[in-house]
C-alpha positions as CSV (number, residue, x, y, z in Angstrom):
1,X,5.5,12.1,3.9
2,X,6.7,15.0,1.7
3,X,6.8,12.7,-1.1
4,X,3.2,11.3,-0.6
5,X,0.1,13.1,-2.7
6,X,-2.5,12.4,0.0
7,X,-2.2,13.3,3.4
8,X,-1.1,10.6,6.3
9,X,-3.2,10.6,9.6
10,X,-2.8,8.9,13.0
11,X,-5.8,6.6,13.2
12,X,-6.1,4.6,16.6
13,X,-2.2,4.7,16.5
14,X,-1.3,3.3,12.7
15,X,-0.8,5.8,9.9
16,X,-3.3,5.9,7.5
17,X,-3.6,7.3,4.0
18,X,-6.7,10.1,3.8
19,X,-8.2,10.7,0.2
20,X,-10.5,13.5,-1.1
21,X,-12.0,12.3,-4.3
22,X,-14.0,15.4,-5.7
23,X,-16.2,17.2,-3.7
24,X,-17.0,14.0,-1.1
25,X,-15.4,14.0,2.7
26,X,-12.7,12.6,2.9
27,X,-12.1,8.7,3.3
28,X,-9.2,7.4,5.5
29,X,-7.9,3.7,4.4
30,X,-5.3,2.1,6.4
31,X,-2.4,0.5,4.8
32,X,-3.8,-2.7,4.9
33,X,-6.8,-1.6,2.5
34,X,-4.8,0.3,0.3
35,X,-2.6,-3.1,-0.3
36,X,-5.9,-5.2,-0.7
37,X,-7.0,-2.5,-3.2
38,X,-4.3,-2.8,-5.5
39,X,-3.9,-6.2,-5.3
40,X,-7.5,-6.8,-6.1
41,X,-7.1,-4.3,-9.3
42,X,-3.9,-6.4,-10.1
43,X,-6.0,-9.7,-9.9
44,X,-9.0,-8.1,-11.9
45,X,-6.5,-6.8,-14.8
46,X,-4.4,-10.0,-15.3
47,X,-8.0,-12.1,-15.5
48,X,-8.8,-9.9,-18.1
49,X,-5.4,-10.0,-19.9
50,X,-5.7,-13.6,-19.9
51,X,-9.3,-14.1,-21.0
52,X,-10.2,-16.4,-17.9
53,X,-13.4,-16.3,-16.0
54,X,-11.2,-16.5,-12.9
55,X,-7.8,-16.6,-11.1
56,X,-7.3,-19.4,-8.4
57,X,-3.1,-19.2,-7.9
58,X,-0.9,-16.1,-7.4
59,X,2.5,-15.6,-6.5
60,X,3.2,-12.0,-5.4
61,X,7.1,-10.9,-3.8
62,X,7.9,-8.3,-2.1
63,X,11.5,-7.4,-1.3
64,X,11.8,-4.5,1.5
65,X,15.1,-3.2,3.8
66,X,15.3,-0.7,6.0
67,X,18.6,-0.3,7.8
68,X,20.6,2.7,9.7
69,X,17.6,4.9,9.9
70,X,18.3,5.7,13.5
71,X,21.7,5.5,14.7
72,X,21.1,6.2,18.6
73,X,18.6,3.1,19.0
74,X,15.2,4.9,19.5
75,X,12.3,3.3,18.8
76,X,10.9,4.7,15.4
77,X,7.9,3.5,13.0
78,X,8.3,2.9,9.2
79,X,6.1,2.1,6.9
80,X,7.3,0.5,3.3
81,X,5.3,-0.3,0.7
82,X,7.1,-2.1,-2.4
83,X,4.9,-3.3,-5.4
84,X,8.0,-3.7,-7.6
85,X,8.0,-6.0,-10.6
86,X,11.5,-6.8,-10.0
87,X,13.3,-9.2,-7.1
């Protein structure tokens, strides 16, 4: 969480990602939104690249491992988010 510019909240038990944009209150989006954002913008900029009125078909990969981040067996959450170009 260090790493993240915006600040992570518990929100009905999931963490979620709370923005500030300017001088507006701040918006909380959960995971879940943030990925249907991007992928959305994704969608929006390859249409555009390609000159097409729409896009029907997409493949989209995502590669993630998390291993050995809790060596006496406790429960612990993690989240991962991977939108890599590379698999």
């Amino acid at each position: 969480m260090k790493l993240v510019p915006h600040k992570i909240v518990n929100k009905d038990g999931k963490p979620c990602i709370e923005v500030k944009i300017k001088d507006a209150k701040p918006k909380v989006f959960s995971p879940e939104k943030v990925n249907a954002t991007i992928l959305i913008k994704i969608k929006e900029n390859v249409r555009h690249s390609l000159g097409r009125k729409s896009i029907k078909d997409a493949i989209v990969t995502v590669v993630a491992i998390a291993y050995g981040f809790d060596s006496k067996g406790g429960k612990k959450n993690i989240l991962v988010f991977d939108l890599s170009g590379g698999t």
